[in-house]
N, CA, C and O atoms as a Tinker XYZ file with bonds, in Angstrom:
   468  protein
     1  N     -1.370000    6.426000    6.407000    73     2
     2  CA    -2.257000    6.858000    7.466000    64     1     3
     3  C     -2.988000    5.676000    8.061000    63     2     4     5
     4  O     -3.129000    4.560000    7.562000    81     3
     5  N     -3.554000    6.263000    9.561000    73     3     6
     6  CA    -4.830000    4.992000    9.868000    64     5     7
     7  C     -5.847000    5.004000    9.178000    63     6     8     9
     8  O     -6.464000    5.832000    8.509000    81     7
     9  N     -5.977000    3.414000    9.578000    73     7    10
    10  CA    -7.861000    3.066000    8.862000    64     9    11
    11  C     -8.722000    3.358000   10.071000    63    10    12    13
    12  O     -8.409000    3.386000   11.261000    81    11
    13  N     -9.622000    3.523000    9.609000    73    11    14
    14  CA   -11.221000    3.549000   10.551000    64    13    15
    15  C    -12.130000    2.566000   10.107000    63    14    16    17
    16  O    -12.848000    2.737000    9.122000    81    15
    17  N    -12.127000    1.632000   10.738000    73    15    18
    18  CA   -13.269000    0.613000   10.847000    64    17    19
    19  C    -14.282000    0.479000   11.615000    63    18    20    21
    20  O    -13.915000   -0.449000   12.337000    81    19
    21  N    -15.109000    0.715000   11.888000    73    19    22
    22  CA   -16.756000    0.651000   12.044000    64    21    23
    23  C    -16.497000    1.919000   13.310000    63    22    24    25
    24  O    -17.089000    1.793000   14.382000    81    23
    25  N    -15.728000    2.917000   13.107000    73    23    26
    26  CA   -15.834000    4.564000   13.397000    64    25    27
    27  C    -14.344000    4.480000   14.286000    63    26    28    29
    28  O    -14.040000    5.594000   14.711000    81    27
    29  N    -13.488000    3.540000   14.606000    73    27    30
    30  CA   -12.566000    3.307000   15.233000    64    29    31
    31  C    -11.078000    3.706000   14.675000    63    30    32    33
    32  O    -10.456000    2.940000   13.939000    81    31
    33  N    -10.731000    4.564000   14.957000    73    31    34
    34  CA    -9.386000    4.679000   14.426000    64    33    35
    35  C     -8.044000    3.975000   14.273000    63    34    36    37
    36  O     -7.412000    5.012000   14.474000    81    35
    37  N     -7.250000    3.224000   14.115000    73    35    38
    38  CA    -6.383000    2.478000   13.849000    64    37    39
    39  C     -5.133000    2.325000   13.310000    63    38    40    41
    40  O     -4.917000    1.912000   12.171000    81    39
    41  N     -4.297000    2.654000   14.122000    73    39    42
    42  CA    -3.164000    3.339000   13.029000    64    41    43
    43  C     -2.353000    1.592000   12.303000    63    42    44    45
    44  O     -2.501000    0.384000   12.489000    81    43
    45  N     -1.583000    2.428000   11.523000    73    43    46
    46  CA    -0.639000    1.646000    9.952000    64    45    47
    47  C      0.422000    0.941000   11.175000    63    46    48    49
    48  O      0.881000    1.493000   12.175000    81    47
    49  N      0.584000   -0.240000   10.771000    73    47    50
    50  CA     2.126000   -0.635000   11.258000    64    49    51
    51  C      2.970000    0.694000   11.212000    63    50    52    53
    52  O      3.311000    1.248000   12.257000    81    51
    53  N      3.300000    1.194000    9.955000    73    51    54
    54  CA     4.195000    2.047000   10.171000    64    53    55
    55  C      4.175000    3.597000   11.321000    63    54    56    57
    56  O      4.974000    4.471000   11.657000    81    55
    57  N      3.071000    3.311000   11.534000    73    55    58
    58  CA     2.740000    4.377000   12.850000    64    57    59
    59  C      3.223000    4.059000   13.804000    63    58    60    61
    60  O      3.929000    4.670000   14.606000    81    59
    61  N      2.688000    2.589000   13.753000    73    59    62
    62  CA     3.223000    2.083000   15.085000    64    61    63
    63  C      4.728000    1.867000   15.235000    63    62    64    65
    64  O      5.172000    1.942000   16.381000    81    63
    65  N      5.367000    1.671000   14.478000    73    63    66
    66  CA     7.126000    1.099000   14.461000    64    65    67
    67  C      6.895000    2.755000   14.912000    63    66    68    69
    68  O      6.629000    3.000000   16.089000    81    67
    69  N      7.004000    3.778000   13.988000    73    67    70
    70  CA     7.667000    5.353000   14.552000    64    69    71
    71  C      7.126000    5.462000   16.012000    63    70    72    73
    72  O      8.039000    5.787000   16.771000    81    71
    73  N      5.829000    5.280000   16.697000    73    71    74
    74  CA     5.556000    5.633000   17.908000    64    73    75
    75  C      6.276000    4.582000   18.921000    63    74    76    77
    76  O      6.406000    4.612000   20.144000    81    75
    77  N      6.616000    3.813000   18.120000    73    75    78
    78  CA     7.516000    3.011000   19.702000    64    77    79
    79  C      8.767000    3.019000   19.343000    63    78    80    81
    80  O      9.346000    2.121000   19.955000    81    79
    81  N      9.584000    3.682000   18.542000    73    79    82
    82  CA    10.618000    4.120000   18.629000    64    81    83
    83  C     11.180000    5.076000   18.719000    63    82    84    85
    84  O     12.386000    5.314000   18.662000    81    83
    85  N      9.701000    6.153000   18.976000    73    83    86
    86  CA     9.897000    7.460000   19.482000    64    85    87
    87  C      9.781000    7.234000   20.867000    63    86    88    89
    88  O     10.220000    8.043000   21.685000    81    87
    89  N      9.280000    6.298000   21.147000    73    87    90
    90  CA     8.790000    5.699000   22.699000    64    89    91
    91  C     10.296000    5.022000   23.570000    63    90    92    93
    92  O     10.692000    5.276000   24.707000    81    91
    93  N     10.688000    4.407000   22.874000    73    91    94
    94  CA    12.062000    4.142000   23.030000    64    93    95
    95  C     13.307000    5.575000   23.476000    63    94    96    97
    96  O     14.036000    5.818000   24.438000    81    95
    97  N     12.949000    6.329000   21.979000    73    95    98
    98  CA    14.279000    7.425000   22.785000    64    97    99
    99  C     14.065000    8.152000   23.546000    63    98   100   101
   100  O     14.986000    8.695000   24.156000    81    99
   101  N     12.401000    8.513000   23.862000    73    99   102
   102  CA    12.381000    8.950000   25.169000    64   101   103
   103  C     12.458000    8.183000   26.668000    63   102   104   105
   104  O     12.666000    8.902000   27.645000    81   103
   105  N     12.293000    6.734000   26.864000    73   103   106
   106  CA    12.180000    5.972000   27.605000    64   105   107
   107  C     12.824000    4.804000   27.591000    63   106   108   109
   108  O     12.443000    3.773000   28.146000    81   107
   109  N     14.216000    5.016000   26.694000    73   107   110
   110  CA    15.089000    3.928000   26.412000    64   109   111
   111  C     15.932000    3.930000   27.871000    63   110   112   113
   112  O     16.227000    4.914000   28.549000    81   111
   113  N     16.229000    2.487000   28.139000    73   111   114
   114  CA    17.706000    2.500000   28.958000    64   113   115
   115  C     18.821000    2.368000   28.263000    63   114   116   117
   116  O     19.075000    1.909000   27.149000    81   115
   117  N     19.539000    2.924000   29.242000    73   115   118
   118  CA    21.242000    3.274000   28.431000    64   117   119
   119  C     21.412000    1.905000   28.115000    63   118   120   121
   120  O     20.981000    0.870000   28.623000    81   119
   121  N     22.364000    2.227000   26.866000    73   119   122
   122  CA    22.873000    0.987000   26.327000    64   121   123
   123  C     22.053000    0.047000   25.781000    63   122   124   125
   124  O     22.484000   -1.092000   25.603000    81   123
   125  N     20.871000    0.364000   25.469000    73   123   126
   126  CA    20.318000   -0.198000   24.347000    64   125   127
   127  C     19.903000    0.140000   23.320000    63   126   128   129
   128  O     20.187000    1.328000   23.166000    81   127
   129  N     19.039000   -0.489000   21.989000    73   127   130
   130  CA    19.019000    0.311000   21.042000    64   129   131
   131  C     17.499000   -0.763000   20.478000    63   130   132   133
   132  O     17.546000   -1.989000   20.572000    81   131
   133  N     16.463000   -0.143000   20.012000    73   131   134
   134  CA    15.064000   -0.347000   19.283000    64   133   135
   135  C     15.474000    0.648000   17.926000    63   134   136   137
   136  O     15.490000    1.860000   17.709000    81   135
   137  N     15.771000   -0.516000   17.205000    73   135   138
   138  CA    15.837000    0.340000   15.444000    64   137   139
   139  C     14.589000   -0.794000   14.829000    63   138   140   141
   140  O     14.249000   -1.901000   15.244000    81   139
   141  N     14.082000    0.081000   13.603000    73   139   142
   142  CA    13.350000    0.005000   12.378000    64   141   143
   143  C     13.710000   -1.058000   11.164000    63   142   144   145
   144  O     14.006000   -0.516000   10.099000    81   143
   145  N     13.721000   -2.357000   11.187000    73   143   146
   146  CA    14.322000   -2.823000    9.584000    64   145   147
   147  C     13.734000   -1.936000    8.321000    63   146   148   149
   148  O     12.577000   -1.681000    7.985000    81   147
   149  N     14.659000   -1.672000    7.918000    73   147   150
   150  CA    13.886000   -0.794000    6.700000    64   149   151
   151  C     13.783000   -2.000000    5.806000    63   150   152   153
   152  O     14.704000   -2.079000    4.994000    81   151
   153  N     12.923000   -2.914000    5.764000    73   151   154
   154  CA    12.614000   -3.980000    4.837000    64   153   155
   155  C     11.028000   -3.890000    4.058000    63   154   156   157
   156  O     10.738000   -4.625000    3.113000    81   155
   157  N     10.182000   -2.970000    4.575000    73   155   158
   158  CA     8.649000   -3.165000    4.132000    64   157   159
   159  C      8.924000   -3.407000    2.864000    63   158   160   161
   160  O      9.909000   -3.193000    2.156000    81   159
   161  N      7.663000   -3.994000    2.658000    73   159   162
   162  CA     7.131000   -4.164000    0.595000    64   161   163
   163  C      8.695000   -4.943000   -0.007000    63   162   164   165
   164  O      9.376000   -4.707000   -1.005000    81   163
   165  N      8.859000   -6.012000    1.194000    73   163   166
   166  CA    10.537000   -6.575000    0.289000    64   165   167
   167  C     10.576000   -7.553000   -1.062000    63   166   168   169
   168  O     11.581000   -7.933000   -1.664000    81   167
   169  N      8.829000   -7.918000   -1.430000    73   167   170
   170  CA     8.886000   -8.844000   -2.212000    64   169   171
   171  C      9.289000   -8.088000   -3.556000    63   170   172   173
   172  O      8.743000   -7.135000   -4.111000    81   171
   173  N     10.356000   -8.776000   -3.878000    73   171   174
   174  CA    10.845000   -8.266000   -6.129000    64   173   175
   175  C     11.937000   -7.009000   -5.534000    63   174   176   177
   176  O     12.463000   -6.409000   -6.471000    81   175
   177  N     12.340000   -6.541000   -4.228000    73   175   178
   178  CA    13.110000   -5.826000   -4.408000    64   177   179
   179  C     14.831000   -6.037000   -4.015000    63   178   180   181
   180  O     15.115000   -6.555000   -2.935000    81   179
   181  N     15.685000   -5.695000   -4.761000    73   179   182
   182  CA    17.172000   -6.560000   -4.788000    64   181   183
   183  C     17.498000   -6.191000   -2.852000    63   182   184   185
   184  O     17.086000   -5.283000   -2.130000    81   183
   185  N     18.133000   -7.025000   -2.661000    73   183   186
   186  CA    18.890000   -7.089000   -1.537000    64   185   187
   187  C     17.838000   -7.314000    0.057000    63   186   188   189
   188  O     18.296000   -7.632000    1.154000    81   187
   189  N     16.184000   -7.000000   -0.310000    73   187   190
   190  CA    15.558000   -7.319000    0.948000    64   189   191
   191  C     15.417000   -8.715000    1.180000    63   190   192   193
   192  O     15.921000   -9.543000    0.421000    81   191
   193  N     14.847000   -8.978000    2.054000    73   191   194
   194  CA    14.205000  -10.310000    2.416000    64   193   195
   195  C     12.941000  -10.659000    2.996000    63   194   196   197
   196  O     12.894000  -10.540000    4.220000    81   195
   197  N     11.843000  -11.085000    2.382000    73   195   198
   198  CA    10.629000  -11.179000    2.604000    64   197   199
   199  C     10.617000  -11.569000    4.447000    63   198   200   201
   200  O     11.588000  -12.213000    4.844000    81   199
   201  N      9.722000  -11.240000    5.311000    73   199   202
   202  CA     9.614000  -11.906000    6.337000    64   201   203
   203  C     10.238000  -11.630000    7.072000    63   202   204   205
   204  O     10.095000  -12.446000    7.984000    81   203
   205  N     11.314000  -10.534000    7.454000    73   203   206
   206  CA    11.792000   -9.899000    8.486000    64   205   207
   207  C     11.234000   -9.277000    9.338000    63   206   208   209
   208  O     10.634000   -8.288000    8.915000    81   207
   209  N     11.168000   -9.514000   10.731000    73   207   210
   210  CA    10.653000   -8.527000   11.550000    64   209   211
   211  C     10.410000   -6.894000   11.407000    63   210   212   213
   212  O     11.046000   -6.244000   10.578000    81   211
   213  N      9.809000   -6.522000   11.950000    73   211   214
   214  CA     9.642000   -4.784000   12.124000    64   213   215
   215  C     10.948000   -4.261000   12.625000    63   214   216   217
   216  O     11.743000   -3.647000   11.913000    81   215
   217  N     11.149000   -4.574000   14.056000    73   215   218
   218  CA    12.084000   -4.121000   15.030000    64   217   219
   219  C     13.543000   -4.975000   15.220000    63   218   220   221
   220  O     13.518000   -6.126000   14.785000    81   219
   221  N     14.278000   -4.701000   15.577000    73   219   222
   222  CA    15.046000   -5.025000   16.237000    64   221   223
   223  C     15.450000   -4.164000   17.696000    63   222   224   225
   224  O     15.350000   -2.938000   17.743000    81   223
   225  N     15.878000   -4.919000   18.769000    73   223   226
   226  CA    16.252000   -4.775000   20.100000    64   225   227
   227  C     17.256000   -5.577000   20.642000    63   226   228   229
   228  O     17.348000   -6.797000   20.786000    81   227
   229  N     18.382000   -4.138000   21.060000    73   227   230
   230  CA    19.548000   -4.634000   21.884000    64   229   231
   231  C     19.216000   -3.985000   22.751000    63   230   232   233
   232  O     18.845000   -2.815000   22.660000    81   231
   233  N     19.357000   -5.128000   24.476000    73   231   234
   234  CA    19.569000   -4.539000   25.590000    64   233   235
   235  C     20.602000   -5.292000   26.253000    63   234   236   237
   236  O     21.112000   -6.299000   25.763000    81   235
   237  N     20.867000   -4.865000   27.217000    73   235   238
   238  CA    21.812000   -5.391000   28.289000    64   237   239
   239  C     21.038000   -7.452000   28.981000    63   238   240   241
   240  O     21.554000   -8.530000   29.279000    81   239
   241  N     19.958000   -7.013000   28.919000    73   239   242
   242  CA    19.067000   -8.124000   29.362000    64   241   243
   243  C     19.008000   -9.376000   28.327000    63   242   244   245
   244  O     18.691000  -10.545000   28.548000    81   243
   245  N     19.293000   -8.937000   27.491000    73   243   246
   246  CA    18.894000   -9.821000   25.987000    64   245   247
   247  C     20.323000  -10.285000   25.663000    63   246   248   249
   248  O     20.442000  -11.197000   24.845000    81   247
   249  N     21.770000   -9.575000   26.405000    73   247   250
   250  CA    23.040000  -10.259000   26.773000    64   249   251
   251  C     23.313000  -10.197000   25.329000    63   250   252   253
   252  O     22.847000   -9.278000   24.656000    81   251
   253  N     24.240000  -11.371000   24.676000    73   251   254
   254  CA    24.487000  -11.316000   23.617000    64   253   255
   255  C     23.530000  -11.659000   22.372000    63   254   256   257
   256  O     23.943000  -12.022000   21.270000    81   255
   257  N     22.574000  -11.535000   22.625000    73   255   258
   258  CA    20.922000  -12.036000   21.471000    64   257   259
   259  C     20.569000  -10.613000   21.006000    63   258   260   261
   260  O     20.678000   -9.698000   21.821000    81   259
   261  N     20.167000  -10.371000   19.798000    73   259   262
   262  CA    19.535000   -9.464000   19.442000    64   261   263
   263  C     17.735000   -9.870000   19.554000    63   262   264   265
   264  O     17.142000  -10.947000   19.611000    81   263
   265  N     17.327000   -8.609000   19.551000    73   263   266
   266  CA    15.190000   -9.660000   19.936000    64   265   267
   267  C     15.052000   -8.824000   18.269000    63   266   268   269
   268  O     15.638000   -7.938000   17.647000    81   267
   269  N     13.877000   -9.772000   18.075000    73   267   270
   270  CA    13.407000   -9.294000   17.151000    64   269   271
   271  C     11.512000   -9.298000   17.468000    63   270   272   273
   272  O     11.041000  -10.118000   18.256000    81   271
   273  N     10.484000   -8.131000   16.626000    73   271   274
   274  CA     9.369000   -8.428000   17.155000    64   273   275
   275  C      8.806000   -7.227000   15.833000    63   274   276   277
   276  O      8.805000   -6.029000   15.548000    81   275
   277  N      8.419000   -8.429000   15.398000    73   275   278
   278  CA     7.405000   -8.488000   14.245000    64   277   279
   279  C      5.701000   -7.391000   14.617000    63   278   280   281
   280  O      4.880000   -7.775000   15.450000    81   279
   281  N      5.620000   -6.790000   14.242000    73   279   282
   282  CA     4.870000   -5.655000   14.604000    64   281   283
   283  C      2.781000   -5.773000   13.574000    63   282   284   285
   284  O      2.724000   -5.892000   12.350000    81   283
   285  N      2.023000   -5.730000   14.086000    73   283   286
   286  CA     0.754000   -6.166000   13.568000    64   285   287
   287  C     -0.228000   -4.931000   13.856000    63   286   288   289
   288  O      0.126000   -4.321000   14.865000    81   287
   289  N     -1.122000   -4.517000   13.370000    73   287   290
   290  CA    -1.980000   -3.686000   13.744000    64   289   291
   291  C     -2.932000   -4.303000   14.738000    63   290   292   293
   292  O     -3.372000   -5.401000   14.397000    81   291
   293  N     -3.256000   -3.925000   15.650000    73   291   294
   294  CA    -4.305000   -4.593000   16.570000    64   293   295
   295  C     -5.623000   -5.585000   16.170000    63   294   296   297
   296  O     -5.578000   -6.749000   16.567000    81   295
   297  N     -6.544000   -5.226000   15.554000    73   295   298
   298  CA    -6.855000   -6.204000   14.662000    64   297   299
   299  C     -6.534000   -6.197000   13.062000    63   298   300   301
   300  O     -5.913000   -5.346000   12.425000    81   299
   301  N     -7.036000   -7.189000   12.686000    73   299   302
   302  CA    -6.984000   -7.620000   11.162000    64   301   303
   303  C     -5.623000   -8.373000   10.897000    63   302   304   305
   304  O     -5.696000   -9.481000   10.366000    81   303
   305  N     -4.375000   -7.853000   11.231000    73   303   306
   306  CA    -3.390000   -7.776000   11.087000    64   305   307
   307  C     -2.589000   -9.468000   11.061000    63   306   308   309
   308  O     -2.303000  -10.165000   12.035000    81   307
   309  N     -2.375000   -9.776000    9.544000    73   307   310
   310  CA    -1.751000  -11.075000   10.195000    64   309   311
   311  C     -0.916000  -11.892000    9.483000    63   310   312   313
   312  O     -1.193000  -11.830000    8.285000    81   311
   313  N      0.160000  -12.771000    9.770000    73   311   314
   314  CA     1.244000  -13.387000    9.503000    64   313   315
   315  C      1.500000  -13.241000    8.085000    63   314   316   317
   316  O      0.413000  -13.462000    7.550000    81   315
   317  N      2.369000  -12.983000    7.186000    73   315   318
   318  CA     2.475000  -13.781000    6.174000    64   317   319
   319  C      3.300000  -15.096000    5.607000    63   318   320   321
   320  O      4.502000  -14.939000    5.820000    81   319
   321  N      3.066000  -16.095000    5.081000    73   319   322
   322  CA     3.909000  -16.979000    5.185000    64   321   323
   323  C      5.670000  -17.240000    5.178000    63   322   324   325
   324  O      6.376000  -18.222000    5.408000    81   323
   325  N      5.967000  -15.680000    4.752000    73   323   326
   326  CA     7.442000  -15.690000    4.413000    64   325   327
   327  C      7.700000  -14.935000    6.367000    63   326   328   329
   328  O      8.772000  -15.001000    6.968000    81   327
   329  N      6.631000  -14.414000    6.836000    73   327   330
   330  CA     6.730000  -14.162000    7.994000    64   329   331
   331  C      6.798000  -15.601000    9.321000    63   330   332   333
   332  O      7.537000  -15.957000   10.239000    81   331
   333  N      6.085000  -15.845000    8.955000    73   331   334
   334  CA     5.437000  -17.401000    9.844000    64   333   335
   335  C      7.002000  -18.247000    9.787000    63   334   336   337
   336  O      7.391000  -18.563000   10.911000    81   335
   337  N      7.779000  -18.580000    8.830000    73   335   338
   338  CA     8.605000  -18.946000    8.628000    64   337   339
   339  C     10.182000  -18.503000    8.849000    63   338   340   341
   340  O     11.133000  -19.282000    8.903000    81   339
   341  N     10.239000  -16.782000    8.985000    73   339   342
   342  CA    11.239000  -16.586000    9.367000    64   341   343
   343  C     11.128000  -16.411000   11.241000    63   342   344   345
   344  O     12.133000  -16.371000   11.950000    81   343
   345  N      9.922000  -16.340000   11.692000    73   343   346
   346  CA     9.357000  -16.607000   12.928000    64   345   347
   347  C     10.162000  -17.988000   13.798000    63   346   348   349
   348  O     10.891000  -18.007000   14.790000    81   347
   349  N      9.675000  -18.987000   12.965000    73   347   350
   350  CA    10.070000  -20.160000   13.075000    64   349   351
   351  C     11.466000  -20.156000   12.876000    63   350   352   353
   352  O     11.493000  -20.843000   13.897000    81   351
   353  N     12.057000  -20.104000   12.716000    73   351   354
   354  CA    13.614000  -20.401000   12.302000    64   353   355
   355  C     14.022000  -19.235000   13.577000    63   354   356   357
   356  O     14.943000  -19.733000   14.223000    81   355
   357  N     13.757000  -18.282000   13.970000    73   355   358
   358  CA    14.343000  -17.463000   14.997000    64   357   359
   359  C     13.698000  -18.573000   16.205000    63   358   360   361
   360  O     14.559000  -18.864000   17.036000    81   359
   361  N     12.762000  -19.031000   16.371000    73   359   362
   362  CA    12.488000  -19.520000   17.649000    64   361   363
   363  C     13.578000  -20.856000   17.509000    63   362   364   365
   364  O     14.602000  -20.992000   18.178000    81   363
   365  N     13.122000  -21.697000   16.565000    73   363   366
   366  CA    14.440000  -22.745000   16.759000    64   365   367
   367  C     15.525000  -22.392000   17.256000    63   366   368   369
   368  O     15.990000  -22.891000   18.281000    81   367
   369  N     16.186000  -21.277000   16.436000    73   367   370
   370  CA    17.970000  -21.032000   16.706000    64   369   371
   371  C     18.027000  -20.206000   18.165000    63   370   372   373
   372  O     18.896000  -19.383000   18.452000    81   371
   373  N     16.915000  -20.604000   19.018000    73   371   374
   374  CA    16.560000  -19.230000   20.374000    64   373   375
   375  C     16.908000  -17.868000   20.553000    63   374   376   377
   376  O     17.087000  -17.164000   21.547000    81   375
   377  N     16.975000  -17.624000   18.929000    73   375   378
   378  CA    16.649000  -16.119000   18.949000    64   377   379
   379  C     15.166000  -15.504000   19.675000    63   378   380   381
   380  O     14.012000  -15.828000   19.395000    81   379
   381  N     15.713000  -14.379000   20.828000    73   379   382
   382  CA    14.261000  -13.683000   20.989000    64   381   383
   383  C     13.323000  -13.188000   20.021000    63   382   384   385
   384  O     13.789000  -12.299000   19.309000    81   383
   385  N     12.048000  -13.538000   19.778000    73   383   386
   386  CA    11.216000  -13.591000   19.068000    64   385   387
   387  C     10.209000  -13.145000   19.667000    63   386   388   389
   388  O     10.085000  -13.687000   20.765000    81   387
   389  N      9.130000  -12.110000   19.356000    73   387   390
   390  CA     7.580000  -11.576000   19.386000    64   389   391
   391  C      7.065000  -11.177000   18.345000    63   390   392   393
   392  O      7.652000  -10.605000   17.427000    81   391
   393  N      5.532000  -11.543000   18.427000    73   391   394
   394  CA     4.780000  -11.273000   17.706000    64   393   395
   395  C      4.013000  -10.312000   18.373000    63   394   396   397
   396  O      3.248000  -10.702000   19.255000    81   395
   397  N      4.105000   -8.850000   18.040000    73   395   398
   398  CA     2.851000   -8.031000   18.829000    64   397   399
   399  C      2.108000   -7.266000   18.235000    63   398   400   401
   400  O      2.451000   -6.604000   17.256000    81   399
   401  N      0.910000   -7.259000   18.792000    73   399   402
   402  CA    -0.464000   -6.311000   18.365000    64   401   403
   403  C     -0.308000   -4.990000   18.772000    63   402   404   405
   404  O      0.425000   -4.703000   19.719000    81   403
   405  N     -1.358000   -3.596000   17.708000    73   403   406
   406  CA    -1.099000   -2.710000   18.110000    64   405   407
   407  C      0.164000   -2.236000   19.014000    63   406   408   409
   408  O      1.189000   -2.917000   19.045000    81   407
   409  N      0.020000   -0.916000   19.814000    73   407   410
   410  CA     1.045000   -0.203000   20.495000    64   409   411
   411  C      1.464000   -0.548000   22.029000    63   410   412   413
   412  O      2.503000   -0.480000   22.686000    81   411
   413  N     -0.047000   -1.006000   22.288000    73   411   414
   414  CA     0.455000   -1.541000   24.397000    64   413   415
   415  C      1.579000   -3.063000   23.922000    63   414   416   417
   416  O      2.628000   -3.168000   24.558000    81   415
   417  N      1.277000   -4.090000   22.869000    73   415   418
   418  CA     1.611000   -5.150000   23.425000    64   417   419
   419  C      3.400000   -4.902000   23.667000    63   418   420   421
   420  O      4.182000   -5.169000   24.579000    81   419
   421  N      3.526000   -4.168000   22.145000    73   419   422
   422  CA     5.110000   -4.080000   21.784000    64   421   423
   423  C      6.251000   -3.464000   23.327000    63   422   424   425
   424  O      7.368000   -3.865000   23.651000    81   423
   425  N      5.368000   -2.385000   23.970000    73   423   426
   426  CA     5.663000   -1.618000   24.833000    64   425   427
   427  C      6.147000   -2.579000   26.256000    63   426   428   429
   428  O      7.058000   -2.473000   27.076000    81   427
   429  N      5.043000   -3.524000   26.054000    73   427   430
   430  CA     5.558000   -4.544000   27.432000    64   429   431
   431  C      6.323000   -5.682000   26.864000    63   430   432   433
   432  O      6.631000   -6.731000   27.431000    81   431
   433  N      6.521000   -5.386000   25.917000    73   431   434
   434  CA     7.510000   -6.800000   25.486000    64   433   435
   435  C      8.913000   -5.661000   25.673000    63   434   436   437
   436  O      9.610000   -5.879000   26.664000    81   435
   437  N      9.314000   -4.519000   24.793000    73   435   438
   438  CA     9.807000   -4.013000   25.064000    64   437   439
   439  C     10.673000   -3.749000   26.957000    63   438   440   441
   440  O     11.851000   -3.990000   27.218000    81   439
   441  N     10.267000   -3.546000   27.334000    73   439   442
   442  CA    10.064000   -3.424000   29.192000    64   441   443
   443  C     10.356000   -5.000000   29.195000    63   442   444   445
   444  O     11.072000   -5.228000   30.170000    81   443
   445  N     10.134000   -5.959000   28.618000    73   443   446
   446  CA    10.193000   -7.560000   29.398000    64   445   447
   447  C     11.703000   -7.405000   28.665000    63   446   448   449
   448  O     12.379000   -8.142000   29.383000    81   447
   449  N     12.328000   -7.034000   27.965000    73   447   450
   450  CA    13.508000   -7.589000   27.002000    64   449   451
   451  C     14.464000   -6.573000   27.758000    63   450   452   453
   452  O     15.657000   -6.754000   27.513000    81   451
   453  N     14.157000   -5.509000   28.657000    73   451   454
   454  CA    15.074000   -4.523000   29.614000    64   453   455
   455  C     15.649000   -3.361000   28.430000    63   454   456   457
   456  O     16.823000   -3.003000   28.515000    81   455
   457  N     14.771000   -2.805000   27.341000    73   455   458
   458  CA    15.233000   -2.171000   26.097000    64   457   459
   459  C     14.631000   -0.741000   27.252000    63   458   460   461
   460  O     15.500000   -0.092000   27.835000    81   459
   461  N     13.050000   -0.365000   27.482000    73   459   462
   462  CA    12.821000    0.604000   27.973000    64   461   463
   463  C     12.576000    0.532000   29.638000    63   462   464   465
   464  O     12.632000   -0.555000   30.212000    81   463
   465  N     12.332000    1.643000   30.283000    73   463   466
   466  CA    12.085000    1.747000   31.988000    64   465   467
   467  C     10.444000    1.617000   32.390000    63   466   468
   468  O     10.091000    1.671000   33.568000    81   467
């Protein structure tokens, strides 16, 4: 669930990944696709990998690149080093890469990468 901090409601990353990928199949363009890494809590467990993005995004715009965009709660919310690092290694190899806050930022990165209308 969300937190409430000083009377403010706030939803979980994981709110946010489901609301913008519910946001997606209603407002996706054809031929693309906004999926979920099912990676959370990957540290000690066989086959994950610490530091993977939230999302992944195929669009027509993004050509042959998959985007990836690491998902944060609006405040508080922030990097961890196995994150910071797989960050880095996608920007080197010019993989599309974001870092976004809460639910507006993801939505216009989304719309910039040609995933939704």
């Amino acid at each position: 669930m969300g937190a409430r901090r000083r009377g403010i409601f706030e939803p979980s990353e994981d709110q946010i990944t489901a609301a913008l990928v519910d946001h997606w199949r209603t407002f996706g363009v054809p031929g693309s696709l906004v999926a979920s890494l099912p990676n959370k809590r990957a540290f000690g467990q066989p086959g994950l990998t610490p530091g993977l993005p939230d999302l992944l995004v195929l669009s027509m715009r993004l050509g042959d690149k998959a985007g990836f965009i690491e998902l944060k709660r609006e405040r508080g919310g922030r990097l961890s080093d196995a994150q910071i690092s797989v960050g880095r290694l996608m920007t080197v190899l010019g993989v599309p890469y974001a870092v976004c806050r809460g639910r507006d930022e993801p939505i216009v990165q989304l719309r910039t990468w040609g995933a939704i209308q």
